[in-house]
mmCIF file as Biopython writes it, N, C-alpha, C and O atoms, coordinates in Angstrom:
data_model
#
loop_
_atom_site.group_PDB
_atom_site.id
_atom_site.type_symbol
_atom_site.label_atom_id
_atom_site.label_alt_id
_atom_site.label_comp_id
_atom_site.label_asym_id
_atom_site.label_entity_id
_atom_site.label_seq_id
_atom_site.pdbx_PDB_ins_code
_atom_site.Cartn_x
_atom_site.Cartn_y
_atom_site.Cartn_z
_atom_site.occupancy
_atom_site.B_iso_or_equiv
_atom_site.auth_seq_id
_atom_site.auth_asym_id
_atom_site.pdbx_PDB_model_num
ATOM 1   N N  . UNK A ? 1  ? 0.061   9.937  -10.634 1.0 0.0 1  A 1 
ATOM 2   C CA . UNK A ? 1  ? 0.717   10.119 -9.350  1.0 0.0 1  A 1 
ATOM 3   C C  . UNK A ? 1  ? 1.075   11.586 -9.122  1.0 0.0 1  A 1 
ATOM 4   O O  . UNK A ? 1  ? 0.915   12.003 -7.975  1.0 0.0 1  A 1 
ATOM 5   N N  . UNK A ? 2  ? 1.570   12.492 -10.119 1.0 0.0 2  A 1 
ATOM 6   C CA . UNK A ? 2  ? 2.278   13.717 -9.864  1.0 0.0 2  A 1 
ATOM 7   C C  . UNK A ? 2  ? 0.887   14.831 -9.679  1.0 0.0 2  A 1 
ATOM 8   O O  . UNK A ? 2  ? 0.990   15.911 -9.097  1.0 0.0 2  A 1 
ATOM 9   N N  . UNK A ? 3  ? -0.329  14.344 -10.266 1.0 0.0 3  A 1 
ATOM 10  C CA . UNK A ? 3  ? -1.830  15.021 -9.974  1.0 0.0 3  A 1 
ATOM 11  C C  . UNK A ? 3  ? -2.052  15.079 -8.380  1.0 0.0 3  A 1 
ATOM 12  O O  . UNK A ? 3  ? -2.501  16.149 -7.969  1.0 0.0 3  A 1 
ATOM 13  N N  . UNK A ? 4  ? -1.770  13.960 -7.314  1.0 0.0 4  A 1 
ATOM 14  C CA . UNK A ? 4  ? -2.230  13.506 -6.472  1.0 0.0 4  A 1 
ATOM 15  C C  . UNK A ? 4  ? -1.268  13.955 -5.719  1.0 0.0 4  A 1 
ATOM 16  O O  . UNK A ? 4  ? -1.447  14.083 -4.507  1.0 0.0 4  A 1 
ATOM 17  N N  . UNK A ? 5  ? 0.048   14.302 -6.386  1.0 0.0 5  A 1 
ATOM 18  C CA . UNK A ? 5  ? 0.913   15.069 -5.386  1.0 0.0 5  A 1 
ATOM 19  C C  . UNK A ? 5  ? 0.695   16.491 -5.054  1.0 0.0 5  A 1 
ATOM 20  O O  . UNK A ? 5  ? 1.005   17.078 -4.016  1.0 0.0 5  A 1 
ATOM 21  N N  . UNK A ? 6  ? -0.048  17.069 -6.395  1.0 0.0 6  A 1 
ATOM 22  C CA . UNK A ? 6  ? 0.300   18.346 -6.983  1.0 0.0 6  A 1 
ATOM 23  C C  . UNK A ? 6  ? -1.086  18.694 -5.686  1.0 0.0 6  A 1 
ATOM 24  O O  . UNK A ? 6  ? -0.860  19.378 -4.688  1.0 0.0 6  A 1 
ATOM 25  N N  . UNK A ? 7  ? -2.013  18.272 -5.888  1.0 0.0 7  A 1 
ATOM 26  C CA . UNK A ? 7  ? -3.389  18.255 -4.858  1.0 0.0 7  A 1 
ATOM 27  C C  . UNK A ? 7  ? -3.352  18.098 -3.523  1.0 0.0 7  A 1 
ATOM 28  O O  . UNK A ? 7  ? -4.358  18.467 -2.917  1.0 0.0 7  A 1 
ATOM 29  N N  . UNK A ? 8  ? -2.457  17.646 -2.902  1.0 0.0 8  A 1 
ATOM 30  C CA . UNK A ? 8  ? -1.950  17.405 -1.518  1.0 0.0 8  A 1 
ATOM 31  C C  . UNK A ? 8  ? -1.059  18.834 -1.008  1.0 0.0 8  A 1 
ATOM 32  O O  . UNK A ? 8  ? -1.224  19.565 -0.032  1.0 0.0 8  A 1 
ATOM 33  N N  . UNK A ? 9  ? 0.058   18.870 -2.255  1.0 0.0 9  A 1 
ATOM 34  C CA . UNK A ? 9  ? 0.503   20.071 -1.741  1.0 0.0 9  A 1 
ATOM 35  C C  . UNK A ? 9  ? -0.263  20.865 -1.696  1.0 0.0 9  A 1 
ATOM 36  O O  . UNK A ? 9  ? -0.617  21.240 -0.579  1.0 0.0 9  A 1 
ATOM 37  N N  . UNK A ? 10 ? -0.812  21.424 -2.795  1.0 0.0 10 A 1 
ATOM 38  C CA . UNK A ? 10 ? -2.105  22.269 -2.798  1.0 0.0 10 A 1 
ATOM 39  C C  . UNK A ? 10 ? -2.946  22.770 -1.426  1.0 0.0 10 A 1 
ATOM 40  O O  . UNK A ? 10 ? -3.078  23.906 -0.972  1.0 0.0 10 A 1 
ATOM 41  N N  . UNK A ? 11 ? -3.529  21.317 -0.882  1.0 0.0 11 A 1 
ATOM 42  C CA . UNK A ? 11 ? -4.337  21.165 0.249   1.0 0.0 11 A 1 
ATOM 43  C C  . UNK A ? 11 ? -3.437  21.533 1.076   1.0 0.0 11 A 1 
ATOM 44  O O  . UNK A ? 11 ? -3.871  22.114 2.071   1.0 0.0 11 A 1 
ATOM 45  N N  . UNK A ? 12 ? -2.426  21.407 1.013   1.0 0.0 12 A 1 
ATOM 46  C CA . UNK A ? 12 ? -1.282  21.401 2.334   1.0 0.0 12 A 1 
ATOM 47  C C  . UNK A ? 12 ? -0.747  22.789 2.808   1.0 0.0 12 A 1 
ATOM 48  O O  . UNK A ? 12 ? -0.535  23.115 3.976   1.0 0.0 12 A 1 
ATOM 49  N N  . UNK A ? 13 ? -0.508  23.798 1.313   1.0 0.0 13 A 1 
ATOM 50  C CA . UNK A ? 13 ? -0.336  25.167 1.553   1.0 0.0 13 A 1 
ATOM 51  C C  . UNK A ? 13 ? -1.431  25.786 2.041   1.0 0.0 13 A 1 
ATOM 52  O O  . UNK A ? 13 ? -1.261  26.581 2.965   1.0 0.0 13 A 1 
ATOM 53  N N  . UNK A ? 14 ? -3.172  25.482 1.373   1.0 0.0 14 A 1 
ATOM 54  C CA . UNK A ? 14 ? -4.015  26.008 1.676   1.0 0.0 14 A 1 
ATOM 55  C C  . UNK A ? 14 ? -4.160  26.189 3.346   1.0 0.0 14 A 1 
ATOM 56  O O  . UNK A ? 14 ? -4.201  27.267 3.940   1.0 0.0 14 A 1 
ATOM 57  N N  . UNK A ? 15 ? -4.219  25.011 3.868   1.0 0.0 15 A 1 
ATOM 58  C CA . UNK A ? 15 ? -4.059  24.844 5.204   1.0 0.0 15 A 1 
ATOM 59  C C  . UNK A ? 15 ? -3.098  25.647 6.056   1.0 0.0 15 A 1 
ATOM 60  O O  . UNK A ? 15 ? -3.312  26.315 7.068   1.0 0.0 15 A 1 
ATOM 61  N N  . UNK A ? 16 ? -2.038  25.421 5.416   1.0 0.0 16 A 1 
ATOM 62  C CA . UNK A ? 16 ? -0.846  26.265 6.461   1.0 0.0 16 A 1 
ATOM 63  C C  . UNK A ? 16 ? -0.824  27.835 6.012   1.0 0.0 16 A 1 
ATOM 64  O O  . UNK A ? 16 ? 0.038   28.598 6.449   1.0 0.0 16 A 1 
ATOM 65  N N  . UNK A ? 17 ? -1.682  28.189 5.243   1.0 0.0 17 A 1 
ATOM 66  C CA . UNK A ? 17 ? -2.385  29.523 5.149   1.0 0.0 17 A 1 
ATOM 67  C C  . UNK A ? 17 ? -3.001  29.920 5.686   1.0 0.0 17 A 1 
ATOM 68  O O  . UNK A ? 17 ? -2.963  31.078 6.101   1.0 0.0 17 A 1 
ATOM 69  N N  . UNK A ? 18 ? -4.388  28.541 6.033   1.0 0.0 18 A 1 
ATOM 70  C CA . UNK A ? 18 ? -5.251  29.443 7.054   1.0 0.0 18 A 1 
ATOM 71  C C  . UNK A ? 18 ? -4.857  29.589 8.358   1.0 0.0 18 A 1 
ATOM 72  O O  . UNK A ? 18 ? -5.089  30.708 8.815   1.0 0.0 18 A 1 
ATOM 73  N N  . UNK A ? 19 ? -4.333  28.807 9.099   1.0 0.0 19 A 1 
ATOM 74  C CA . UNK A ? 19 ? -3.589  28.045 10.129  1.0 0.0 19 A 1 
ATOM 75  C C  . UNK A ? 19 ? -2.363  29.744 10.299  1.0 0.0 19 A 1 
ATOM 76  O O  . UNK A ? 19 ? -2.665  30.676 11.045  1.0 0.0 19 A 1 
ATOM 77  N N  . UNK A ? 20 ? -1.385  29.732 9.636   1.0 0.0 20 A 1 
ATOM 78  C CA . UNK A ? 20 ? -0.565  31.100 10.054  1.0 0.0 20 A 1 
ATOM 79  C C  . UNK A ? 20 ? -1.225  32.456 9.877   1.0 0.0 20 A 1 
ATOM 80  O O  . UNK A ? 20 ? -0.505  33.451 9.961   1.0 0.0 20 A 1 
ATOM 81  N N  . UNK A ? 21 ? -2.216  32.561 9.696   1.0 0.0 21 A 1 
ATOM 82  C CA . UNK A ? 21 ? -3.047  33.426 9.102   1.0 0.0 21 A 1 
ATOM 83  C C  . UNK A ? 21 ? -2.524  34.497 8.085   1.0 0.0 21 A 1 
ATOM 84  O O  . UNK A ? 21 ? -2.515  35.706 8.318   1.0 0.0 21 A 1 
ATOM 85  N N  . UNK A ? 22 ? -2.028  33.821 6.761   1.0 0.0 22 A 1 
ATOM 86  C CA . UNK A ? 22 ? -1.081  34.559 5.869   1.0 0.0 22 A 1 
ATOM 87  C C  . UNK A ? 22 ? -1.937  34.463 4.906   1.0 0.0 22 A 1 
ATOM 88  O O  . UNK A ? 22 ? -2.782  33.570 4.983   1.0 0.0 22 A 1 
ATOM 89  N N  . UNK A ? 23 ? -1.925  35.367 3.755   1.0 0.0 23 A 1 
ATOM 90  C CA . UNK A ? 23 ? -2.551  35.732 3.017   1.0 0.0 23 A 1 
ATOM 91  C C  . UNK A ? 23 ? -2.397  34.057 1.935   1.0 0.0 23 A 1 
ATOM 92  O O  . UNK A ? 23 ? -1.460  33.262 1.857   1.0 0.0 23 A 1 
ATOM 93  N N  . UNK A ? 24 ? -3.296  34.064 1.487   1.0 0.0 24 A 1 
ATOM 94  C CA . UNK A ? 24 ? -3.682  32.703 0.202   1.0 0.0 24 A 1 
ATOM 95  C C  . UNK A ? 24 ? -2.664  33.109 -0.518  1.0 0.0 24 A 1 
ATOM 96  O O  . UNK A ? 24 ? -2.196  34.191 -0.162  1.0 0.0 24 A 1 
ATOM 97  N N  . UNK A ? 25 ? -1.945  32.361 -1.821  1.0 0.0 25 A 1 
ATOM 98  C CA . UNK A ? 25 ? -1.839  32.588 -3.018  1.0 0.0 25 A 1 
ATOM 99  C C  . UNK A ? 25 ? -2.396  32.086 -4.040  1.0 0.0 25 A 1 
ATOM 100 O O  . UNK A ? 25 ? -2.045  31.520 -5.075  1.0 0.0 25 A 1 
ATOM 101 N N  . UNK A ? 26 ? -4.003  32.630 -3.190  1.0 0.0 26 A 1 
ATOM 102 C CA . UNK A ? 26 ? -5.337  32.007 -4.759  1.0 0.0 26 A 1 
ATOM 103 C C  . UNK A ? 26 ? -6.189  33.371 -4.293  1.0 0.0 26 A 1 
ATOM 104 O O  . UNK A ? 26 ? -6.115  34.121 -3.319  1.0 0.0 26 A 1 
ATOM 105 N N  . UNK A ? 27 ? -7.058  33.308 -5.517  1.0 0.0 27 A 1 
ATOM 106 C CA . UNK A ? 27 ? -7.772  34.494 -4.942  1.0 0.0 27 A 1 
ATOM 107 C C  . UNK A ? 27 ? -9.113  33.934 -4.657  1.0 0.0 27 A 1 
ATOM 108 O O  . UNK A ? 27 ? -9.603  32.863 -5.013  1.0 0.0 27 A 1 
ATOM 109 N N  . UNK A ? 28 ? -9.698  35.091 -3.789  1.0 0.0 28 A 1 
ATOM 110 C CA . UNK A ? 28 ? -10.828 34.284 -2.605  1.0 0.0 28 A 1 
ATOM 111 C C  . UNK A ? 28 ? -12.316 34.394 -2.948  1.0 0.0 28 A 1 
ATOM 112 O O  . UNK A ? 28 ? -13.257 34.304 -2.161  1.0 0.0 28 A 1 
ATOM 113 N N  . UNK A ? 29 ? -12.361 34.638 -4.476  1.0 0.0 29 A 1 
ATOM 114 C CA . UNK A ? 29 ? -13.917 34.820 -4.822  1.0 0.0 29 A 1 
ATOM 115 C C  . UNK A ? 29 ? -13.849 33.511 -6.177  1.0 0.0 29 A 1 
ATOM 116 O O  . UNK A ? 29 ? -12.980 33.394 -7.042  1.0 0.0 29 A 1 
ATOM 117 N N  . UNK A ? 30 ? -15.069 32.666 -5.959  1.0 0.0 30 A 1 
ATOM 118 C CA . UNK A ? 30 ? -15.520 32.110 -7.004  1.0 0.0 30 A 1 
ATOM 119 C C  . UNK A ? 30 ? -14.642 31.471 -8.292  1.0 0.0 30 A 1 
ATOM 120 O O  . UNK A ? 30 ? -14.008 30.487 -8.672  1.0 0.0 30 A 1 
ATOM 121 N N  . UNK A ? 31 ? -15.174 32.991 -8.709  1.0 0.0 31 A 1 
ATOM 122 C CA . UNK A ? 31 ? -14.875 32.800 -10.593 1.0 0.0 31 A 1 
ATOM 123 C C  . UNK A ? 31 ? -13.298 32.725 -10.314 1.0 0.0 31 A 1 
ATOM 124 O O  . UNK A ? 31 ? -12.726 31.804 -10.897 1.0 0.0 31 A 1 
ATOM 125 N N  . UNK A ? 32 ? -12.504 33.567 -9.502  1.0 0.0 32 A 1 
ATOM 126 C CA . UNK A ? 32 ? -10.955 33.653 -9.584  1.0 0.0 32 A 1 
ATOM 127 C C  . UNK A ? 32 ? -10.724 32.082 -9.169  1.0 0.0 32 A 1 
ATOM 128 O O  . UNK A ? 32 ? -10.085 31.369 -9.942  1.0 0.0 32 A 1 
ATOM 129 N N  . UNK A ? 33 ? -11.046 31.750 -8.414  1.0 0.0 33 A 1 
ATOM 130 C CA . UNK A ? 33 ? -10.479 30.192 -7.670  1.0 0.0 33 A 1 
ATOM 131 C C  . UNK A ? 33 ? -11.230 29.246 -9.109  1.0 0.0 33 A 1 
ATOM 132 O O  . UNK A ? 33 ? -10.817 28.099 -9.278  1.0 0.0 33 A 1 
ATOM 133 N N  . UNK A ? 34 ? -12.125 29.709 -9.910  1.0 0.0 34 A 1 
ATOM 134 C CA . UNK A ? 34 ? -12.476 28.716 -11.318 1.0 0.0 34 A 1 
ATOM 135 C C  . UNK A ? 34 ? -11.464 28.807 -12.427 1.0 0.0 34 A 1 
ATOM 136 O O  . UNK A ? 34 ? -11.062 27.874 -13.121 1.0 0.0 34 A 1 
ATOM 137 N N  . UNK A ? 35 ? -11.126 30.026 -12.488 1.0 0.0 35 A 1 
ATOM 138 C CA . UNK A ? 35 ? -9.886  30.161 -13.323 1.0 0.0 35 A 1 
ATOM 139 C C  . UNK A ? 35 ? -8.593  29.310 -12.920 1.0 0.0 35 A 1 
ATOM 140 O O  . UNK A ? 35 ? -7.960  28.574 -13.677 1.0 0.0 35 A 1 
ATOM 141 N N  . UNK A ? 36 ? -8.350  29.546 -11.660 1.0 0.0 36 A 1 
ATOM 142 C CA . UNK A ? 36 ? -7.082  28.781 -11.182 1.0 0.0 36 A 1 
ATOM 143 C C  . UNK A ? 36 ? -7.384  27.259 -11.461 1.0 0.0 36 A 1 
ATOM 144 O O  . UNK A ? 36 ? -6.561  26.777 -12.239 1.0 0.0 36 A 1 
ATOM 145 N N  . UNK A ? 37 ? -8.148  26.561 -11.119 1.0 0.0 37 A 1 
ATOM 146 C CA . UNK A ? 37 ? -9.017  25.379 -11.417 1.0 0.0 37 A 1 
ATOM 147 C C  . UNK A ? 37 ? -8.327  24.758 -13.205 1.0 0.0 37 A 1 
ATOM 148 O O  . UNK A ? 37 ? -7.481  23.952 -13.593 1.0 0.0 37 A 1 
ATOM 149 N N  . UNK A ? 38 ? -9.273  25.688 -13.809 1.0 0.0 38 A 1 
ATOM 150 C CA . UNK A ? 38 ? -9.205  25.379 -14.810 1.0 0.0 38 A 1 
ATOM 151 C C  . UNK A ? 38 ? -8.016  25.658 -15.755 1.0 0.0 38 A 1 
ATOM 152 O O  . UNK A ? 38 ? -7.833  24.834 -16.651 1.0 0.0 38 A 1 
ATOM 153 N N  . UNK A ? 39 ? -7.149  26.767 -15.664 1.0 0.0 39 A 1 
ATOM 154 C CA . UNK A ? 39 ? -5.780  26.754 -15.865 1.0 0.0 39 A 1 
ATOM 155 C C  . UNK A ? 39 ? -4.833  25.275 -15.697 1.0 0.0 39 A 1 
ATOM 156 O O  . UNK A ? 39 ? -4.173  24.752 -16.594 1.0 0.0 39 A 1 
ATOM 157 N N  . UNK A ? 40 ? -5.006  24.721 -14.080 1.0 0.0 40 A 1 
ATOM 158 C CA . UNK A ? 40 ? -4.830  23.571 -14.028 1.0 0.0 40 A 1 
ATOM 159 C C  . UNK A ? 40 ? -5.179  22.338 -14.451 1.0 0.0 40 A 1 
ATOM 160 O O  . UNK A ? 40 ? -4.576  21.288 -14.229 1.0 0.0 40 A 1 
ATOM 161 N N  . UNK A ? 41 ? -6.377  22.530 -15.197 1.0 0.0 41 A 1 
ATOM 162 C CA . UNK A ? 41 ? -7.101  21.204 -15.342 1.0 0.0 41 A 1 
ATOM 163 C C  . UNK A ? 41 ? -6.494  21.249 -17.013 1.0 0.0 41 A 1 
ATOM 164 O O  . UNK A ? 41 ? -6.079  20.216 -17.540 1.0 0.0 41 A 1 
ATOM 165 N N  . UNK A ? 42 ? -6.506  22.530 -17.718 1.0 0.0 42 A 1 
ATOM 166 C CA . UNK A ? 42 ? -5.519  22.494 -19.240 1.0 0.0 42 A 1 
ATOM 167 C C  . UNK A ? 42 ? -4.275  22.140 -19.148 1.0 0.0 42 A 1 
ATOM 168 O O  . UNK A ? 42 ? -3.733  21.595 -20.109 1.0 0.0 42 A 1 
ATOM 169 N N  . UNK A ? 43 ? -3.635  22.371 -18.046 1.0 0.0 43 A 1 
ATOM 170 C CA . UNK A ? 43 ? -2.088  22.176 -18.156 1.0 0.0 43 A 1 
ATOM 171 C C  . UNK A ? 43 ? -2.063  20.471 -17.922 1.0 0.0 43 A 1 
ATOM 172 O O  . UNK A ? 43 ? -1.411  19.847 -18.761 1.0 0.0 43 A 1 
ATOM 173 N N  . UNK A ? 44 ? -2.651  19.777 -16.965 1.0 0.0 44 A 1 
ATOM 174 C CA . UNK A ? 44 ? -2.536  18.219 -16.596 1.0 0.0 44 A 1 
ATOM 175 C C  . UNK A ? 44 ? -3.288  17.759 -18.249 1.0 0.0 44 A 1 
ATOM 176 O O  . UNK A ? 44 ? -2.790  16.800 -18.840 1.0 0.0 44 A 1 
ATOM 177 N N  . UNK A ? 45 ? -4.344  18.430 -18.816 1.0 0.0 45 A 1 
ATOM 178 C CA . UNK A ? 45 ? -4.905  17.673 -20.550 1.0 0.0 45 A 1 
ATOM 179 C C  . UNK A ? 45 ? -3.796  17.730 -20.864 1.0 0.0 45 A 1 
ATOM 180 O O  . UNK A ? 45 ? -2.993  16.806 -20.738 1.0 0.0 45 A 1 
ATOM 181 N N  . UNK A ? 46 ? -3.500  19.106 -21.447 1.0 0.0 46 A 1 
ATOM 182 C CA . UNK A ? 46 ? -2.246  18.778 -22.012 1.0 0.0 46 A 1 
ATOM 183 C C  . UNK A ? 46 ? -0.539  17.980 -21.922 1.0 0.0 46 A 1 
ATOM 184 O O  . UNK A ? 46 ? 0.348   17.870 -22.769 1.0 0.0 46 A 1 
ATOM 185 N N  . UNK A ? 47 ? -0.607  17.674 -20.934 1.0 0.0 47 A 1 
ATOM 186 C CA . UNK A ? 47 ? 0.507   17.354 -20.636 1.0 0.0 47 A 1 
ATOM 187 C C  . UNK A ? 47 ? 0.164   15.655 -20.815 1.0 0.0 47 A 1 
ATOM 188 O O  . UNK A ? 47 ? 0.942   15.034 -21.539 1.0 0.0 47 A 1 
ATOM 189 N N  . UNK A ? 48 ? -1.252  14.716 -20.018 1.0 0.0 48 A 1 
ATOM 190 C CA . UNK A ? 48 ? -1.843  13.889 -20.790 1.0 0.0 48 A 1 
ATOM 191 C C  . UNK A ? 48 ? -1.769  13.260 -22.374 1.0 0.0 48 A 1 
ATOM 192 O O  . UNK A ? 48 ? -1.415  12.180 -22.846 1.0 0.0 48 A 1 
ATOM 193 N N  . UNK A ? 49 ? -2.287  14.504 -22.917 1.0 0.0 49 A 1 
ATOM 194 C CA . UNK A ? 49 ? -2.383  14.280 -24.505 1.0 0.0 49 A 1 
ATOM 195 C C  . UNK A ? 49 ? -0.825  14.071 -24.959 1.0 0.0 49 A 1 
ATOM 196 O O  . UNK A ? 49 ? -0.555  12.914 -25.281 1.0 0.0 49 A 1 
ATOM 197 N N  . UNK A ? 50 ? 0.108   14.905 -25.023 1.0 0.0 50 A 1 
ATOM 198 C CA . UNK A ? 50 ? 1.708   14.966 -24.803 1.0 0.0 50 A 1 
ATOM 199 C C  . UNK A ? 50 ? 2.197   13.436 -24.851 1.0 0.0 50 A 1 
ATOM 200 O O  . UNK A ? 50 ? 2.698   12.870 -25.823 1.0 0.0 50 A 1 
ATOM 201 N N  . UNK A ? 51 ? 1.967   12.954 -23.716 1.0 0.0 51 A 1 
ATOM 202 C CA . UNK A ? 51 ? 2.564   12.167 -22.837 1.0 0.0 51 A 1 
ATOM 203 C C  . UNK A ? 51 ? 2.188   10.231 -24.211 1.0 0.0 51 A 1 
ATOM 204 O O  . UNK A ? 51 ? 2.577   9.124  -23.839 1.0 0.0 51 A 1 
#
C-alpha cells in the first residue's frame, strides 16, 4: 500500500511541476531519472526483506 502511495504522490508532484511550470525535483536526462528509479527500487527491497 505505502509503494502505491509513494507512486501517486510521485505522479502527482510530477504533474503539478509541469502544470506550474517549476523546475522538477528529478533530473531530466535518462541515466539521472535511472538512478532515482533505482535508489528507490533498493530502499522498498530493503525495507521488504526487513519487514
Amino acid at each position: 500500500m505505502n509503494e502505491v502511495i509513494g507512486i501517486a504522490i510521485g505522479f502527482g508532484i510530477g504533474a503539478a511541476c509541469r502544470k506550474l511550470d517549476i523546475p522538477c525535483p528529478a533530473p531530466p536526462h535518462l541515466m539521472g531519472a535511472m538512478i532515482v528509479v533505482s535508489i528507490t527500487a533498493g530502499f522498498v527491497l530493503c525495507q521488504w526483506i526487513l519487514a
